[in-house]
N, C-alpha and C positions, 0 to 999 in steps of 0.2 A: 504494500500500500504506500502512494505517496505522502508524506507530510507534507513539503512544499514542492508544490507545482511548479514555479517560477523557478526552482532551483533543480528541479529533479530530484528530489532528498527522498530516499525512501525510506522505510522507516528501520528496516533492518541495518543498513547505514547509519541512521542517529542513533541508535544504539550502541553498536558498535565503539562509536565513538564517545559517546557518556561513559563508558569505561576506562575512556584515557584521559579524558577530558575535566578538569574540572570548571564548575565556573556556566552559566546559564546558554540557553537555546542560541545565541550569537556568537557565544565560542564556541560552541559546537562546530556551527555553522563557520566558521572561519575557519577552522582544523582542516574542515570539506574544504576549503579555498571558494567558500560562500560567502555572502553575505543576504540578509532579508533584503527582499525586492519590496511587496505589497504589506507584508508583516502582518498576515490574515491566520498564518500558520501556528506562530510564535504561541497563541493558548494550549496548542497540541501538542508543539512540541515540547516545551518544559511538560507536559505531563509527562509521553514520551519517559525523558529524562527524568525526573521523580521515578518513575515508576521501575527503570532498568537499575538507578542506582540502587531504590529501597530494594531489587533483588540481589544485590549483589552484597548490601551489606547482611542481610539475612544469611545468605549461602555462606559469606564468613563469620558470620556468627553461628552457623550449625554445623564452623567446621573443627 
């Protein structure tokens, strides 16, 4: 699934990169060599992001 359209971002991509990234949906996006075009996405994506980090601090906290 896309998150941002304007950029091509899909969302297995913003994930990916919430795990190396720290720091909100625009550094993400900049990591990608992005930047927000229309900035319609940005609600999604920080979810997105909340959502892969709280898995990943869970996974190390179960480990």
């Amino acid at each position: 699934m896309y998150i941002c359209i304007c950029n091509a971002i899909r969302e297995n991509e913003l994930r990916r990169v919430a795990r190396h990234v720290s720091g909100d949906a625009e550094a993400c996006y900049a990591a990608l060599g992005k930047r927000p075009n229309c900035g319609s996405c940005l609600d999604d994506a920080e979810d997105v992001l909340f959502e892969e980090r709280e898995l990943g601090f869970q996974s190390a906290a179960a480990a």
